[in-house]
C-alpha positions as CSV (number, residue, x, y, z in Angstrom):
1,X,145.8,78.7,57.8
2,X,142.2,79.4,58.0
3,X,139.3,77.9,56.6
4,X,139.3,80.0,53.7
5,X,142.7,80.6,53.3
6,X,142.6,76.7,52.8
7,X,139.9,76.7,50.3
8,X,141.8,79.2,48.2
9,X,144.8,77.1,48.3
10,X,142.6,73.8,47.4
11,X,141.0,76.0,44.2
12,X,144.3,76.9,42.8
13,X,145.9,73.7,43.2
14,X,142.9,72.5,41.4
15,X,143.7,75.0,38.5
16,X,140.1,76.1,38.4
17,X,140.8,79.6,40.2
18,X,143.8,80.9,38.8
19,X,143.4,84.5,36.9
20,X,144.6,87.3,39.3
21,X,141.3,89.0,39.0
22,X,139.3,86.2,40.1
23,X,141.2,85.1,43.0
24,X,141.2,88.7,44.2
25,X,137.3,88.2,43.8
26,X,137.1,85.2,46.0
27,X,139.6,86.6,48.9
28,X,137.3,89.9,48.8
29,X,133.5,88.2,48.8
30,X,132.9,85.8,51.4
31,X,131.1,82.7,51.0
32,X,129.8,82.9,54.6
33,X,127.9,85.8,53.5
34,X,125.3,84.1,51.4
35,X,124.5,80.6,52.9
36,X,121.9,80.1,55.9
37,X,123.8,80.3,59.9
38,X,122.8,76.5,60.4
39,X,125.6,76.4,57.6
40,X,127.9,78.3,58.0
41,X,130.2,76.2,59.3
42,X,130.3,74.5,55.9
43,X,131.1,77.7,54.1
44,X,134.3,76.8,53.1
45,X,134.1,73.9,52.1
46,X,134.3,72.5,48.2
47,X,130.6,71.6,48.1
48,X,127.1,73.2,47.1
49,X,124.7,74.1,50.0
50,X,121.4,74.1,50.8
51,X,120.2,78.2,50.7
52,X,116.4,76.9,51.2
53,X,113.2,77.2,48.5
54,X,114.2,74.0,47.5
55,X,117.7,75.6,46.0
56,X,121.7,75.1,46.5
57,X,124.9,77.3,46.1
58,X,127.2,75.9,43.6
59,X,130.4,74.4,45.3
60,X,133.5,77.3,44.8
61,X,135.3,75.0,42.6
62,X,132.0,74.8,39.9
63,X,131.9,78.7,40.3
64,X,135.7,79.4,40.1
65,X,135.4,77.1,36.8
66,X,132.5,79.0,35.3
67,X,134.1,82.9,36.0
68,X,137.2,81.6,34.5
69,X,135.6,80.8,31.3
70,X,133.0,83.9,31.6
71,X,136.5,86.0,32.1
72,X,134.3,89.4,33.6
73,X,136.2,92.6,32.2
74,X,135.9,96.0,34.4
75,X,133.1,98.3,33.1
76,X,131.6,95.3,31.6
77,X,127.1,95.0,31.6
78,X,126.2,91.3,32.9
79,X,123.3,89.4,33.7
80,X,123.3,86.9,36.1
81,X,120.6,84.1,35.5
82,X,119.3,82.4,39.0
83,X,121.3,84.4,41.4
84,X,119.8,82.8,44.2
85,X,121.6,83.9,47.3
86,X,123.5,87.0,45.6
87,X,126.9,85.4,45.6
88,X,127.7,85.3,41.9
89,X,126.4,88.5,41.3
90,X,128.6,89.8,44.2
91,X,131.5,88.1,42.6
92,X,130.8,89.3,39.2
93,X,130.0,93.0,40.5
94,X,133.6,93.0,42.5
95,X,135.6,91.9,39.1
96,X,133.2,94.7,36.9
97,X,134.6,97.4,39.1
98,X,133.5,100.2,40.1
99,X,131.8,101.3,36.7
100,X,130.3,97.9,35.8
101,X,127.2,96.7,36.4
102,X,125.4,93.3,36.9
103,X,121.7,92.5,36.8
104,X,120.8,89.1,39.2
105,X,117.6,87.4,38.5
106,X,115.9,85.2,41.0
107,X,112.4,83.9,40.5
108,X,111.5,83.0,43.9
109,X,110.9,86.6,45.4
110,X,111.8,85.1,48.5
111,X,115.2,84.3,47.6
112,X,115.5,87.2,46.0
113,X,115.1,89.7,48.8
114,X,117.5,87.1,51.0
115,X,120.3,88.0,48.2
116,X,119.2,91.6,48.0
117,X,120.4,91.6,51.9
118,X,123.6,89.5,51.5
119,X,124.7,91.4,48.5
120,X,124.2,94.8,50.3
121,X,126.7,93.6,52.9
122,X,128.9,95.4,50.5
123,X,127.3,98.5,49.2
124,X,126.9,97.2,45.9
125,X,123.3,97.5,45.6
126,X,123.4,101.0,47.4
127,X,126.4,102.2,44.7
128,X,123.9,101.1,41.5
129,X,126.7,98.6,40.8
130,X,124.2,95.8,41.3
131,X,121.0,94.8,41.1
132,X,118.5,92.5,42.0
133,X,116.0,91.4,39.6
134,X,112.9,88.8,40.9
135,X,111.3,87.5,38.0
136,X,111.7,84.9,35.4
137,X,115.3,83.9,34.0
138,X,114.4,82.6,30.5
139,X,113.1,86.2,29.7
140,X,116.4,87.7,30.4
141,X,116.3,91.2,31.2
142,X,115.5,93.5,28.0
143,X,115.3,96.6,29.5
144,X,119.1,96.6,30.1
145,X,120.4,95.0,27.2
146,X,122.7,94.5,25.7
147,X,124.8,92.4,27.9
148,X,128.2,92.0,27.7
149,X,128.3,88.5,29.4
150,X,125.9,86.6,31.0
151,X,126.2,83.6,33.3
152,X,123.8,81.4,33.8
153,X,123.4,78.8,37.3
154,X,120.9,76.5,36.7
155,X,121.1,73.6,33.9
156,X,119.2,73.5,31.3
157,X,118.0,70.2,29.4
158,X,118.2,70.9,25.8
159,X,121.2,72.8,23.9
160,X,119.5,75.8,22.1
161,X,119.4,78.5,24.5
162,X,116.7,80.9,24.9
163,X,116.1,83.4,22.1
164,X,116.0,86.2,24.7
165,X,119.5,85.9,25.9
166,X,120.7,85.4,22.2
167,X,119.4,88.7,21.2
168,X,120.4,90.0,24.4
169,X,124.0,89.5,24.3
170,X,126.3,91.7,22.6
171,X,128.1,90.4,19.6
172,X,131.5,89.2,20.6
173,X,130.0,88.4,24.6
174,X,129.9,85.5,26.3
175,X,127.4,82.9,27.7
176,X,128.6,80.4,30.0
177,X,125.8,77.8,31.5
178,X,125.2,74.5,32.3
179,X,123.4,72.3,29.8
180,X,122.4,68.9,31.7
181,X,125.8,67.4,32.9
182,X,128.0,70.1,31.2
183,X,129.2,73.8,31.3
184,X,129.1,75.2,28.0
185,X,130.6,78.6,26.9
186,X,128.8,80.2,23.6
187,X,130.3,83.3,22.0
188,X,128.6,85.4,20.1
189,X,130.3,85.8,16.3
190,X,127.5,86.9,14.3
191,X,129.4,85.0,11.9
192,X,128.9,81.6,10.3
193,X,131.1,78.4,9.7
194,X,131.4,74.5,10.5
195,X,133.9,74.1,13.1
196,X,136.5,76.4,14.6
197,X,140.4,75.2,13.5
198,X,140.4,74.9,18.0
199,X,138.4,72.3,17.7
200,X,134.9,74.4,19.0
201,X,131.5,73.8,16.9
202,X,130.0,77.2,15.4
203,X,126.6,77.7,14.6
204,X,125.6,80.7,12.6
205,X,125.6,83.4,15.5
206,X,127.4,81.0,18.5
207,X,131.3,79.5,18.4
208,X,130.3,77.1,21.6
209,X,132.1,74.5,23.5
210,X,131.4,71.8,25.9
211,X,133.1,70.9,29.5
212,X,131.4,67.7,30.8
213,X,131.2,66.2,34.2
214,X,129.2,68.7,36.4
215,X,125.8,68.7,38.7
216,X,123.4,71.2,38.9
217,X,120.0,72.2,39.8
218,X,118.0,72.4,36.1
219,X,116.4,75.5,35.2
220,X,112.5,75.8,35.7
């Protein structure tokens, strides 16, 4: 068994990779592909990476966890927030398909031209099926909204998310981020109510819930 062939295996007996669609994603983007060569080595394994600037990539299992709840549909618009070496945005172009689109933002330009390169491995970039964006997350990306999704990789210390992705998103579309210690998925409703019969809290535009017990770099 290889390296990643064993990483796979350790996801799905985890239970934190187990849709079709995303497994196909993580047996068709290599994680190799977007960390440093002193690393490389260390690719497969269940842990977050130095990339450099100061930044990490999230360890497979946090990632497998978050595209499960984000659940990316073919032909679907997404944003990725804090992209930083390209590999979400690959994964998240590969389970669009091949009419979807995804927008990655980076804010340190240098990061953002080393995911430009690793995410061109695969002719995304090159098809118009993703993009690179270097500027500032919080702001979202208005010229391409609305968003069908949006994923967010950096953690952010309070619980009211930026008014730019909220008007961003498309009514029934999903946010999933971290939020301190927690991944949090927010849905938009557009509708109002005090809690959800599943247990979820709703706000008047957001039906969110919490998943605690995670680590991440916070969002600046």
């Amino acid at each position: 068994m290889t390296p990643k062939e064993h990483l796979m295996r350790e996801l799905m007996q985890e239970g934190v990779l187990k849709s079709p669609r995303s497994i196909d994603a993580f047996l068709a983007i290599d994680r190799a592909d977007f960390v440093p060569d002193e690393v490389k080595g260390y690719a497969y394994m269940n842990e977050a990476l130095s990339i450099g600037w100061g930044q990490t990539i999230s360890q497979p299992s946090v990632v497998a966890f978050m595209l499960e709840l984000l659940d990316p549909q073919p032909n679907e618009k997404i944003l990725d927030i804090g992209c930083g070496s390209g590999w979400t945005t690959a994964l998240l172009t590969h389970m669009a398909g091949e009419k979807g689109k995804v927008f990655g933002i980076e804010i340190i330009p240098e990061l953002a031209e080393h995911a430009r390169k690793n995410v061109s491995r695969y002719n995304f970039l090159e098809k118009g099926r993703a993009h690179i964006i270097t500027g500032d997350g919080a702001q979202g990306c208005s010229e391409e909204a609305p968003f069908d999704k949006i994923l967010v990789s950096a953690s952010l210390q309070v619980t009211e998310i930026p008014g730019a992705w909220s008007e961003q998103l498309r009514v029934d579309g999903k946010i999933v981020l971290p939020i301190k210690n927690s991944i949090w998925m927010f849905q938009k409703t557009g509708r109002s109510g005090s809690e959800d019969p599943s247990g979820s809290k709703r706000d008047a535009t957001f039906l969110k819930k919490e998943y605690p017990g995670f680590v991440f770099v916070p969002f600046k």
